[in-house]
TORKOL-4160 file (C-alpha; in steps of 0.2 Angstrom, whole numbers, padded with zeros to 4 digits, m for minus):
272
<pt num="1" X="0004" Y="0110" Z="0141"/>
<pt num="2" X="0002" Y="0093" Z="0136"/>
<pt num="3" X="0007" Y="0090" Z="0118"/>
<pt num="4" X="m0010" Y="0084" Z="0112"/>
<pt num="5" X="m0017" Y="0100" Z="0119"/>
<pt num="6" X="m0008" Y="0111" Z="0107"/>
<pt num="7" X="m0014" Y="0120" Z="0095"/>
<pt num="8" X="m0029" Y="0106" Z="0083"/>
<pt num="9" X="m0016" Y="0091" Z="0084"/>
<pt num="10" X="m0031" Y="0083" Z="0095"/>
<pt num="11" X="m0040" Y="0080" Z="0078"/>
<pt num="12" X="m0029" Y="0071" Z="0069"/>
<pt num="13" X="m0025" Y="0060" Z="0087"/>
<pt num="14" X="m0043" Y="0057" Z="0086"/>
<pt num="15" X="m0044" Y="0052" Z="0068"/>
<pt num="16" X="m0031" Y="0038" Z="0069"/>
<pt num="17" X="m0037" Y="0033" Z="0087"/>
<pt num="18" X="m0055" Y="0031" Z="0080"/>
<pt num="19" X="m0051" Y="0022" Z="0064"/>
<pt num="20" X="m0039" Y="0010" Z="0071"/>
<pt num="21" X="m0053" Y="0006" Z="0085"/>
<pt num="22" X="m0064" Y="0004" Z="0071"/>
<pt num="23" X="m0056" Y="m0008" Z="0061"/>
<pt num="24" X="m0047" Y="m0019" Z="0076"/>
<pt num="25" X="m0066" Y="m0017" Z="0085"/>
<pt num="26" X="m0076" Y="m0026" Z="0073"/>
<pt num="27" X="m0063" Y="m0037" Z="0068"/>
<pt num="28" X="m0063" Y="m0043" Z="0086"/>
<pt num="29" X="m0083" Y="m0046" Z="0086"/>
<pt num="30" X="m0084" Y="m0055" Z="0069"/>
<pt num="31" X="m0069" Y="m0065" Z="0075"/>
<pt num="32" X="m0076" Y="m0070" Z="0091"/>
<pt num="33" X="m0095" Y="m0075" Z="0084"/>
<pt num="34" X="m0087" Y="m0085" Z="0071"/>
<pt num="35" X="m0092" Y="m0072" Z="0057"/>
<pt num="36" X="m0076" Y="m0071" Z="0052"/>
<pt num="37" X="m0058" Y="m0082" Z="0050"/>
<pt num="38" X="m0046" Y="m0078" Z="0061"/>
<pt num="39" X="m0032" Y="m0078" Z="0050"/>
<pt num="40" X="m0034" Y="m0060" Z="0039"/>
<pt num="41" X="m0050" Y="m0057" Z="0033"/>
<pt num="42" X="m0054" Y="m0044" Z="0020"/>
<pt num="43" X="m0057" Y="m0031" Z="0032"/>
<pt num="44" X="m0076" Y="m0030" Z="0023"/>
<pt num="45" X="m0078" Y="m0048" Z="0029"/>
<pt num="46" X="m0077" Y="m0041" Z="0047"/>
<pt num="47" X="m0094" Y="m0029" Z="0044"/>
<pt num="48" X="m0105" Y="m0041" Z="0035"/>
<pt num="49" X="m0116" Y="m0047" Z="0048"/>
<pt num="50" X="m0126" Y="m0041" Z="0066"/>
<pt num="51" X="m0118" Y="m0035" Z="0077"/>
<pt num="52" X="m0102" Y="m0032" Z="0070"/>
<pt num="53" X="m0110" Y="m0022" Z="0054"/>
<pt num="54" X="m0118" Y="m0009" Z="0063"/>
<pt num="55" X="m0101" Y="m0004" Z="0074"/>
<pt num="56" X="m0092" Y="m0005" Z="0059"/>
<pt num="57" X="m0104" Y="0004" Z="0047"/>
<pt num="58" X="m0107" Y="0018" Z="0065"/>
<pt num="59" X="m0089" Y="0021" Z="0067"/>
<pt num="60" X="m0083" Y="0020" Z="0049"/>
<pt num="61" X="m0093" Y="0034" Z="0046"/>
<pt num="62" X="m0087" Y="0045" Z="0060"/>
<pt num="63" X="m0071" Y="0042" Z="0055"/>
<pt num="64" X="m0076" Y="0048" Z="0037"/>
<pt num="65" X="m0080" Y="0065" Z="0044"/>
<pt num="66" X="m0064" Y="0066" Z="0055"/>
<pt num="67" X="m0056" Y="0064" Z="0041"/>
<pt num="68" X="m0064" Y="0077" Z="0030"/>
<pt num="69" X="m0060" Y="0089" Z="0047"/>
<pt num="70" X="m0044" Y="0085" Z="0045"/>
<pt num="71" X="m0041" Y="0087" Z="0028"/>
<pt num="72" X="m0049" Y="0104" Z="0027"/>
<pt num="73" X="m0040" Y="0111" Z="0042"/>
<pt num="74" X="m0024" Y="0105" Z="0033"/>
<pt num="75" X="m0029" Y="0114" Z="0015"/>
<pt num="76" X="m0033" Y="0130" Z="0025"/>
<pt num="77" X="m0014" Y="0129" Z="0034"/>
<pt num="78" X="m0008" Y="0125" Z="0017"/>
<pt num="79" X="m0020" Y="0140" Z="0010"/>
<pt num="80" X="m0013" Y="0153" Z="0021"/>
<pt num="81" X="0006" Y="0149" Z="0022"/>
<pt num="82" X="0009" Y="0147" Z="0004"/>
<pt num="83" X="0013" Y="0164" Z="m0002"/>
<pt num="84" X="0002" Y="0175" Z="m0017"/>
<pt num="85" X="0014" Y="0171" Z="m0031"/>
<pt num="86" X="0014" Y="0151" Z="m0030"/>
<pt num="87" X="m0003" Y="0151" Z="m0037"/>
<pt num="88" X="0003" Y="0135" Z="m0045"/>
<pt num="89" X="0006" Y="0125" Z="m0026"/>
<pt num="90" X="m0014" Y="0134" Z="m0020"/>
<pt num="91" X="m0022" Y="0125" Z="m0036"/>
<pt num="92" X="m0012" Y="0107" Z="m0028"/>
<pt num="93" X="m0018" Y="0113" Z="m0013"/>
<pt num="94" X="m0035" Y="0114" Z="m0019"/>
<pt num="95" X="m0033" Y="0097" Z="m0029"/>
<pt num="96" X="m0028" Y="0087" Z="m0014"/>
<pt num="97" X="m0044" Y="0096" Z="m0002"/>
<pt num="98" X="m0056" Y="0088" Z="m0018"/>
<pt num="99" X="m0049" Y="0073" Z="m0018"/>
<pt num="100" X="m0048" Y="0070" Z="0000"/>
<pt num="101" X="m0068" Y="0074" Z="0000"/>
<pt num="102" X="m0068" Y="0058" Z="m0014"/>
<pt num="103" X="m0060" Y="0047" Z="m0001"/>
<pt num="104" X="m0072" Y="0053" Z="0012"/>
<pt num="105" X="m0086" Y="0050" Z="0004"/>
<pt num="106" X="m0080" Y="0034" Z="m0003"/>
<pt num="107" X="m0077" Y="0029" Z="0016"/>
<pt num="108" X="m0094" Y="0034" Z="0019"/>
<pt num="109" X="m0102" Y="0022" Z="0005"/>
<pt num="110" X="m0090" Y="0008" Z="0011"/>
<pt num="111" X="m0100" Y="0011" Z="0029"/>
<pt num="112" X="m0117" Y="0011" Z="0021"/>
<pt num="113" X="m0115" Y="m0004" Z="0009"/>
<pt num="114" X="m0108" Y="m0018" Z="0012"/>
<pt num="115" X="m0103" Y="m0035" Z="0003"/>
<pt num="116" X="m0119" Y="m0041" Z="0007"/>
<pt num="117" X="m0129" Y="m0028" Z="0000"/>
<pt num="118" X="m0127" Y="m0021" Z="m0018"/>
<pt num="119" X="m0109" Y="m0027" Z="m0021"/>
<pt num="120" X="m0105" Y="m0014" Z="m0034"/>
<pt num="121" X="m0110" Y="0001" Z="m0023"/>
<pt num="122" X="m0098" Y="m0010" Z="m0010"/>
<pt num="123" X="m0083" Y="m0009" Z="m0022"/>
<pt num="124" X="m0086" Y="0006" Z="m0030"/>
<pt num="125" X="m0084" Y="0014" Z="m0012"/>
<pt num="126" X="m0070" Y="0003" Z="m0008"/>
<pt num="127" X="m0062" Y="0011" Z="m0027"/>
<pt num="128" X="m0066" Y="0030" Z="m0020"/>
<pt num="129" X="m0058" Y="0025" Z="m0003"/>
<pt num="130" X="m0041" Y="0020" Z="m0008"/>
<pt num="131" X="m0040" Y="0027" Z="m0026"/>
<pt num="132" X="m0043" Y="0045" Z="m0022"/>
<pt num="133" X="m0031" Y="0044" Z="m0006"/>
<pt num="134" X="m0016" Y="0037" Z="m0012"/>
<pt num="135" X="m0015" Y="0053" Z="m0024"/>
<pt num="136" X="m0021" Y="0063" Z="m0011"/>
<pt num="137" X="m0005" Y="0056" Z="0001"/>
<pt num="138" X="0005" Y="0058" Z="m0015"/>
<pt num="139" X="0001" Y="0076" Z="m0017"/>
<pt num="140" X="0004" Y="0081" Z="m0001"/>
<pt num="141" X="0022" Y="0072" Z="0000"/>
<pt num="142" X="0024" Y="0086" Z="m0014"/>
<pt num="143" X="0017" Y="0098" Z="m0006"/>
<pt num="144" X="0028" Y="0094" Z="0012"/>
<pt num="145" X="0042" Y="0095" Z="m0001"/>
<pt num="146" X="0038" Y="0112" Z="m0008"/>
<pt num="147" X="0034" Y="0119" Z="0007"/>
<pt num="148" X="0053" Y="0114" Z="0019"/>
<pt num="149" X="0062" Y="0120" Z="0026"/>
<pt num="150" X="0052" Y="0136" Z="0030"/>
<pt num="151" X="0040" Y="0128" Z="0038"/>
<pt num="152" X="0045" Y="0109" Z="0044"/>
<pt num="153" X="0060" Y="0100" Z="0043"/>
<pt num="154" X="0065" Y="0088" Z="0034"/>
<pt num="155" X="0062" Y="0073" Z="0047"/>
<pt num="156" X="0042" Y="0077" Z="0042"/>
<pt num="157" X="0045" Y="0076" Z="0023"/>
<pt num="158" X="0054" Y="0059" Z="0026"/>
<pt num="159" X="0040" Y="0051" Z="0037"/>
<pt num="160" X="0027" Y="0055" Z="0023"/>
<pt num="161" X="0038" Y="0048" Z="0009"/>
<pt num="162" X="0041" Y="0034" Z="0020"/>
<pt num="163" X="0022" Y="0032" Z="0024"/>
<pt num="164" X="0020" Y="0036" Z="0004"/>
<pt num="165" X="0030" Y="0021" Z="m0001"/>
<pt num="166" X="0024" Y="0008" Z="0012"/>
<pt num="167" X="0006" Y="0014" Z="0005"/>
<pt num="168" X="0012" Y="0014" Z="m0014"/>
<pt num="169" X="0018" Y="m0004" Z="m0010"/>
<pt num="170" X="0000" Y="m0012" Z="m0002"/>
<pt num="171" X="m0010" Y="m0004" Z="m0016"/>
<pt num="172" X="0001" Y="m0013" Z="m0029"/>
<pt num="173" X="0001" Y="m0030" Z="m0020"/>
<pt num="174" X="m0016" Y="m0029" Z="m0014"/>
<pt num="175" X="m0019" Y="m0025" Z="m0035"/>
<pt num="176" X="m0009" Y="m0040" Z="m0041"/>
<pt num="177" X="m0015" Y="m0054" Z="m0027"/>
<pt num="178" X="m0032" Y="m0049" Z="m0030"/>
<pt num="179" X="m0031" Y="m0053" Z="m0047"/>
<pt num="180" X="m0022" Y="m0069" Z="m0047"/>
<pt num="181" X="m0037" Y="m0073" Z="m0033"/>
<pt num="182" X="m0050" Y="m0070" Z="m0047"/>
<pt num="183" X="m0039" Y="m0080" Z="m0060"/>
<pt num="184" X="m0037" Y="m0096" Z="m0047"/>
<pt num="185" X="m0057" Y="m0097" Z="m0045"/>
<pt num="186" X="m0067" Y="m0092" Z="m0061"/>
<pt num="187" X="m0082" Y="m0101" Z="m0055"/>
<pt num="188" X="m0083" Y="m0096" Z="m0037"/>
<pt num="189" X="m0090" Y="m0080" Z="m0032"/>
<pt num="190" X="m0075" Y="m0073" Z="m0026"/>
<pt num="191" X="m0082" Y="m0056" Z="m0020"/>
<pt num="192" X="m0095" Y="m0065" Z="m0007"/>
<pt num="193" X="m0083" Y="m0077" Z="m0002"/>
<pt num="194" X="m0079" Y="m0075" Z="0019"/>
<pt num="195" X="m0071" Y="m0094" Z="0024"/>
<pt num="196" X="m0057" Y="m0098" Z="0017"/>
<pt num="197" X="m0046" Y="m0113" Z="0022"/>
<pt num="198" X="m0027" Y="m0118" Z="0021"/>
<pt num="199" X="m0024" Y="m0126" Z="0007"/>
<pt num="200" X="m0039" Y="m0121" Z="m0002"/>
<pt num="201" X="m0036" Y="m0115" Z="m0024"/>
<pt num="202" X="m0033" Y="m0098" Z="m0022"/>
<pt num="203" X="m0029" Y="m0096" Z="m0003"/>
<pt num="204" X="m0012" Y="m0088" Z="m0004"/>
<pt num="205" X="m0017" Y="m0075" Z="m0015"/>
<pt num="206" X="m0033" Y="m0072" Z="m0005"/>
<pt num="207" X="m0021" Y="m0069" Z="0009"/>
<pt num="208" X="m0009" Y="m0059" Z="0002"/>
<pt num="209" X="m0024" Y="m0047" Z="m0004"/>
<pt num="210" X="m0031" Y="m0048" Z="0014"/>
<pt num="211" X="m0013" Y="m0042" Z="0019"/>
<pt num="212" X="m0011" Y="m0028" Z="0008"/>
<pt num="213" X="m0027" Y="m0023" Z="0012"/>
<pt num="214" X="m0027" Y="m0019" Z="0031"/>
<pt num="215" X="m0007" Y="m0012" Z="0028"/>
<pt num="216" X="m0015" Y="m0001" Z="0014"/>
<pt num="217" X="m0028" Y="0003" Z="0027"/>
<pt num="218" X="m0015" Y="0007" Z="0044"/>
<pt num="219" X="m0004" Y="0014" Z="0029"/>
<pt num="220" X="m0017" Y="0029" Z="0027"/>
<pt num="221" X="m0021" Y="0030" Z="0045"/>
<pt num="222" X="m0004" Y="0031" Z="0048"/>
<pt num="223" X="m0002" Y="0047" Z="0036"/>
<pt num="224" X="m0012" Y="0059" Z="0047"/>
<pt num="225" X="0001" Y="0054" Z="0062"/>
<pt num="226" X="0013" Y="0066" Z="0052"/>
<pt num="227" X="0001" Y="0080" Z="0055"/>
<pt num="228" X="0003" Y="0081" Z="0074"/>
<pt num="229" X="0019" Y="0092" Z="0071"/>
<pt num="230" X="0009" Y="0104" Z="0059"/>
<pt num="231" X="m0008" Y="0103" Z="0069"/>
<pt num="232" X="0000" Y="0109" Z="0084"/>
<pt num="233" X="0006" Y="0126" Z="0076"/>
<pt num="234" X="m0010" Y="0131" Z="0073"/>
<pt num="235" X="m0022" Y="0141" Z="0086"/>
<pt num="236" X="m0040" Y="0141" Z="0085"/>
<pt num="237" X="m0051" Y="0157" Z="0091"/>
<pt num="238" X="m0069" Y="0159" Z="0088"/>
<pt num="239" X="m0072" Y="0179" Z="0085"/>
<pt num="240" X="m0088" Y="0185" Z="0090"/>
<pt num="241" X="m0095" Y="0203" Z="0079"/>
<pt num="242" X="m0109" Y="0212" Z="0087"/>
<pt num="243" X="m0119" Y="0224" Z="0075"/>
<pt num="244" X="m0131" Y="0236" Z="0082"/>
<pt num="245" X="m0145" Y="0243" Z="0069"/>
<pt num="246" X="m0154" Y="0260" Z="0077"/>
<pt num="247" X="m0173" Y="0255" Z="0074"/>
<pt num="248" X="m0187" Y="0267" Z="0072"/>
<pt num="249" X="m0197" Y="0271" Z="0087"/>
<pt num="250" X="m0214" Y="0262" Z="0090"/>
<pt num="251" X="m0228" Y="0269" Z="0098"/>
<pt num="252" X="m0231" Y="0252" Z="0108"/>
<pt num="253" X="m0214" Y="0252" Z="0115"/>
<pt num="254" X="m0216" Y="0272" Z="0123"/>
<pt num="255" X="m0202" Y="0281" Z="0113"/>
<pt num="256" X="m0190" Y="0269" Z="0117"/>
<pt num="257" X="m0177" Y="0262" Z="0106"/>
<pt num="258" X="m0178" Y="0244" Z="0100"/>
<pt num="259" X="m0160" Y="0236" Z="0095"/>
<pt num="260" X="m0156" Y="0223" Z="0083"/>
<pt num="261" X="m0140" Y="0211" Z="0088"/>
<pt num="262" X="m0133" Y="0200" Z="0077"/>
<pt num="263" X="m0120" Y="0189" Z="0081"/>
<pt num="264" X="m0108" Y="0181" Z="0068"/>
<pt num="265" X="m0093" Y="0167" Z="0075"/>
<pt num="266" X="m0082" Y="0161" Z="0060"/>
<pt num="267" X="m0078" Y="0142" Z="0065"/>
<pt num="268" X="m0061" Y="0145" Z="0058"/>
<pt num="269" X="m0055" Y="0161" Z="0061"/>
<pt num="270" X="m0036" Y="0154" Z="0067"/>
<pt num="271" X="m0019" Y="0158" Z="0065"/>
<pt num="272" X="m0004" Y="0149" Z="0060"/>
């Protein structure tokens, strides 16, 4: 069996193919139509305008909800492994899962709203996107570490922390440049502006927060690449539970019998 054929690792293989595609995709449109500098743009600056918006605000949204597949597939593996006593590690678990559905939803409004459009819905979504899923990579780095070597080695628990860091580091830098970027230009609508040029007050700062902003973004993409190993232990089965009701007899239908079926398939009813 091919390796993304076992167990669910074909969903987080599709999360990171999707959102990569997503971001490169309308890059390359809003690059090509002259939307959009070549030389880093804020990754927003790649979905302001038609074509390019609607491929970017379609495709970001998907990728929204493969990420909240993901996420919850992850806090039920976490859920069932960890054992009845750690009631503290299942309340982490739980923690992550919410905030995981912040950054989701966040990813959702970034898709919806754009720079164009009611700004502070735009950055508010932007806040939920990265905010909520740095501490959710963080928690589950702690998680990973609780959870070695019974269940992965310690290869996985580096990758994360290695991910973690590279992460920890773009939000920081993306933080600091974008203040300095604010400071260089009080009287220019930083937050609308799309063209910069070399040389231009404030350029090197807009383009280290340009930077730190697509690593930031191929950081957290990257995260759900440490899930292949974990994904493919799991195995998915639909059970099916046929109940049978012994009705009264009706005089229309001769004396016979009339049967009630109902038929119930939990979604989720795997094992790890």
């Amino acid at each position: 069996m091919w390796w993304f054929r076992r167990g669910l690792c074909a969903l987080p293989v599709a999360l990171v193919i999707w959102s990569s595609g997503t971001l490169l995709l309308s890059y390359a449109i809003a690059v090509a139509l002259g939307h959009a500098d070549l030389i880093v743009p804020y990754i927003s600056d790649t979905g302001t305008d038609v074509p390019e918006r609607c491929v970017f605000g379609f495709m970001l949204s998907i990728s929204a909800f493969l990420g909240l597949g993901t996420m919850y597939v992850r806090y039920k593996q976490v859920q069932a492994l960890v054992l009845a006593s750690e009631s503290g590690l299942q309340l982490i678990n739980y923690t992550a899962l919410l905030l995981g559905i912040f950054s989701s939803v966040g990813m959702c409004v970034v898709a919806n709203f754009q720079k164009t459009d009611i700004i502070s819905a735009h950055l508010l979504g932007a806040g939920l996107t990265f905010g909520p899923g740095m501490l959710y990579i963080l928690i589950q780095i702690g998680i990973s570490y609780r959870m070695q070597p019974r269940f992965h080695g310690k290869y996985i628990l580096g990758s994360r922390m290695a991910v973690g860091i590279w992460s920890l580091i773009s939000i920081i830098t993306l933080s600091i440049s974008s203040v300095l970027m604010y400071d260089a230009l009080p009287d220019v609508d930083v937050a609308k502006k799309v063209h910069w040029q070399p040389g231009e007050n404030g350029f090197i700062a807009h383009l280290a927060s340009a930077v730190s902003e697509w690593s930031l973004a191929f950081s957290f993409i990257s995260f759900f690449l440490t899930y292949i190993p974990d994904f493919q232990k799991i195995n998915l089965r639909v059970q099916t539970i046929l109940q049978s009701n012994r009705l009264h007899d009706y005089p229309d239908y001769e004396g016979r019998d009339c049967m009630q079926h109902d038929e119930r398939s939990p979604l989720l009813a795997g094992a790890v």
